[in-house]
C-alpha positions, 0 to 999 in steps of 0.5 A, spaced: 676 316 844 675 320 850 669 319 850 669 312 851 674 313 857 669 317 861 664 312 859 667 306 861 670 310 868 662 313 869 660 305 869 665 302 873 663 308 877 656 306 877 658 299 878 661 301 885 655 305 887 651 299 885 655 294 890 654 298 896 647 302 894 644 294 893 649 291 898 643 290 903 639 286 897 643 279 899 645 280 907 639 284 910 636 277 912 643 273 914 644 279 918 637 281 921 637 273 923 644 274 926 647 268 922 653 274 920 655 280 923 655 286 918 662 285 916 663 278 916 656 279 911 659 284 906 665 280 905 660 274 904 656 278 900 662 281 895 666 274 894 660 272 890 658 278 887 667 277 884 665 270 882 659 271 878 664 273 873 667 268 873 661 264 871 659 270 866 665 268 861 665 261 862 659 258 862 652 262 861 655 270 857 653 276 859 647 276 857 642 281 861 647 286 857 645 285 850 638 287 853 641 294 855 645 295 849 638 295 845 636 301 850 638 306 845 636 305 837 643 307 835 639 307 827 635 313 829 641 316 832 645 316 826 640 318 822 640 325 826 643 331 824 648 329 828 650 322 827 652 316 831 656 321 835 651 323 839 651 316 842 657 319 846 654 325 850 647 320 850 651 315 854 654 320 858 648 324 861 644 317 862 649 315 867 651 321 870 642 322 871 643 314 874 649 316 879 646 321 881 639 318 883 642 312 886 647 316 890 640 320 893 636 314 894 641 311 897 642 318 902 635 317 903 636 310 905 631 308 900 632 301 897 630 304 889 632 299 883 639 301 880 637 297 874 631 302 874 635 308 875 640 306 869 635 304 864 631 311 866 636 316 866 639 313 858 631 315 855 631 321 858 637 323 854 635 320 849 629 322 848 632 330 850 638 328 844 634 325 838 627 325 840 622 320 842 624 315 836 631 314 839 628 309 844 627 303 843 620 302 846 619 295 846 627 293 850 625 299 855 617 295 856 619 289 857 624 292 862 619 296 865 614 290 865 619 286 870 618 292 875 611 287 876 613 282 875 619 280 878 617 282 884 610 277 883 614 272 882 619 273 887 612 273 893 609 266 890 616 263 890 616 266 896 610 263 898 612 257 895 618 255 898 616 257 906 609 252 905 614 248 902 619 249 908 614 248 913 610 243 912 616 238 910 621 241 917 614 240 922 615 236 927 622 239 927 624 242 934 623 250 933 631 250 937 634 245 931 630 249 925 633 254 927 640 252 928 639 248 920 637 253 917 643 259 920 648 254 916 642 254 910 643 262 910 650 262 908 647 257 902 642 262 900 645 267 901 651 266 896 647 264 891 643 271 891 649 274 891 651 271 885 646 272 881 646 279 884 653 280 881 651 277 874 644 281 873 647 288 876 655 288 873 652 286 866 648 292 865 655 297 864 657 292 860 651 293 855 652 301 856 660 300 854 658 296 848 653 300 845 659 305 846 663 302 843 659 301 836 659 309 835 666 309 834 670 306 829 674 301 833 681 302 828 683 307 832 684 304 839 690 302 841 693 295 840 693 295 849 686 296 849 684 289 848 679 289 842 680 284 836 678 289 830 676 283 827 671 281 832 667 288 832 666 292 837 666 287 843 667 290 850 675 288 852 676 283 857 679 288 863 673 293 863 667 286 863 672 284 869 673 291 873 665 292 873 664 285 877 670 288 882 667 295 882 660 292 884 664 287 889 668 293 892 662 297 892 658 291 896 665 291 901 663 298 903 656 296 905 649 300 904 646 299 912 641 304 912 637 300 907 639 294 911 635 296 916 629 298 911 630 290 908 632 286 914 626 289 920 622 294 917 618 289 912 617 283 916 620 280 921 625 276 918 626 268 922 633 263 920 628 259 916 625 265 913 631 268 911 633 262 907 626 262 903 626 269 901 633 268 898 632 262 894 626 265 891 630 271 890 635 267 887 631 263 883 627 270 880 634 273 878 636 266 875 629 266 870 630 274 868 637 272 866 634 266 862 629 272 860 636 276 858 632 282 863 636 286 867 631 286 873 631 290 880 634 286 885 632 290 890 625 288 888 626 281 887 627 280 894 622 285 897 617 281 893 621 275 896 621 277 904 613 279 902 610 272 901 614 269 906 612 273 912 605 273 909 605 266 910 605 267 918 598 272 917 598 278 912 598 283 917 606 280 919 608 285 912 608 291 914 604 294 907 605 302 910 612 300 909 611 296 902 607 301 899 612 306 900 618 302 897 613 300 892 612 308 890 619 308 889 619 303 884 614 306 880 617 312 880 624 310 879 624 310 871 620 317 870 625 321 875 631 318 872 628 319 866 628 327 867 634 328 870 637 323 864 634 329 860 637 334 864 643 332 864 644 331 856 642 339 856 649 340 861 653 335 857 651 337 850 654 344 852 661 342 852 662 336 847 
């Protein structure tokens, strides 16, 4: 029971880390264009992400942490020497390897996918615990597929949206265009922000479950809020301090990457500002159909990508995107390998 503890505290923990590492995901653009000030920005920003849980548990469920709790094949497990407990030190060095990496790229401003380093800390651990069968492959491909794809869509929606968006606003003096879509911003912006709350705080909230199913649920105590009849559901007050965690998180900012996101990729108009976010919030709102726990820091790169390729190709700065998209790729396998390293350290004390 212990365990699960430090596991549920290591998750909010990520989830805390997670708000202010991707917290210049839905305000780099609001505050590059000066719609918002940086704090008034991350206020905006932390609301919505506090709301997405509202909407999670009444309306659409938690839906991208059934997908994570599939990360790890609980059945190879417990058919290991030694057993379902070994879930416990796995769980725990994957989100210690994942803590540890989004605190580094952070530190390096480096705008990496939180999501990617979760699911890249958790096979390693797995892998260095019970060998390669103990990873579910087809979960963890699918997962891994959307570091394309999410972005792609992200880019033509991107692109869409902007053609779109130029071609009914034409005649419209640039002075009013500008003073529209500042107000359009927040709109976008907010729902950005709630999709980033449903995708990103879920996560934690797969790896609790997949926790909770490696231990017999009879014995927690009445106040920890799971009805033995209802099976290892993860209790309400853990689902509901993972959104807070992320929304503090936010609060606290992330302003080296806003810097990366908001300037160095493209320069980013009012008009622009509002196309990328509601093609990054309609990526996000697809991979939550999808059950996928997609990166958001990819979605709206790939989304401020094809807008600005709208005005020319050379408006991108693509040294800049080259090197964030290295990062992307290399999340998982790095991840993956301090996940291993990890396991070797926890497995000494449990």
């Amino acid at each position: 029971m212990v365990y699960l503890f430090i596991i549920i505290v290591l998750c909010i923990g990520f989830d805390f880390i997670n708000g202010f590492h991707d917290a210049a995901n839905s305000i780099a653009t609001v505050v590059s264009t000066k719609v918002l000030t940086p704090v008034q920005a991350v206020i905006w920003a932390a609301m919505f992400n506090f709301i997405a849980y509202f909407i999670a548990k009444y309306l659409i469920g938690f839906r991208v942490a059934e997908t994570v709790q599939k990360t790890v094949d609980t059945d190879v497990v417990a058919a290991s020497d030694m057993g379902i407990s070994l879930i416990m030190p796995i769980i725990i060095a994957g989100l210690v390897a994942a803590i540890s990496w989004s605190l580094f790229t952070w530190w390096k401003g480096i705008p990496s996918s939180s999501s990617h380093t979760l699911i890249g800390g958790l096979v390693g651990a797995a892998i260095a615990g019970c060998g390669w069968r103990a990873v579910m492959w087809s979960t963890v491909g699918k997962i891994a597929l959307f570091i394309v794809v999410a972005p792609l869509i992200g880019f033509i929606a991107g692109n869409i949206i902007m053609i779109i968006t130029t071609w009914i606003f034409r005649h419209a003096k640039p002075h009013k265009m500008d003073k529209w879509f500042r107000s359009l911003q927040l709109l976008s912006s907010a729902f950005l922000s709630l999709g980033h709350g449903l995708n990103d705080s879920t996560k934690e909230i797969g790896v609790m479950a997949c926790a909770m199913a490696a231990i017999d649920i009879s014995i927690l105590p009445e106040w920890f809020g799971v009805n033995e009849a209802t099976g290892a559901a993860v209790p309400e007050w853990a689902a509901f301090a993972c959104f807070t965690a992320i929304a503090v998180g936010t609060l606290s900012g992330g302003w080296r990457i806003i810097k990366t996101m908001g300037n160095k990729i493209t320069k980013i108009t009012p008009v622009e500002g509002f196309c990328s976010q509601t093609a990054g919030a309609i990526t996000i709102g697809i991979s939550q159909l999808l059950k996928v726990p997609v990166s958001t820091t990819h979605v709206i790169s790939g989304s401020i990508m094809g807008v600005g390729s709208v005005k020319r190709l050379s408006a991108v700065h693509w040294g800049v995107s080259l090197d964030m998209i290295t990062a992307w790729i290399v999340t998982i396998p790095i991840s993956a390998a301090i996940g291993a390293a990890c396991y070797g350290l926890v497995a000494l004390f449990m």
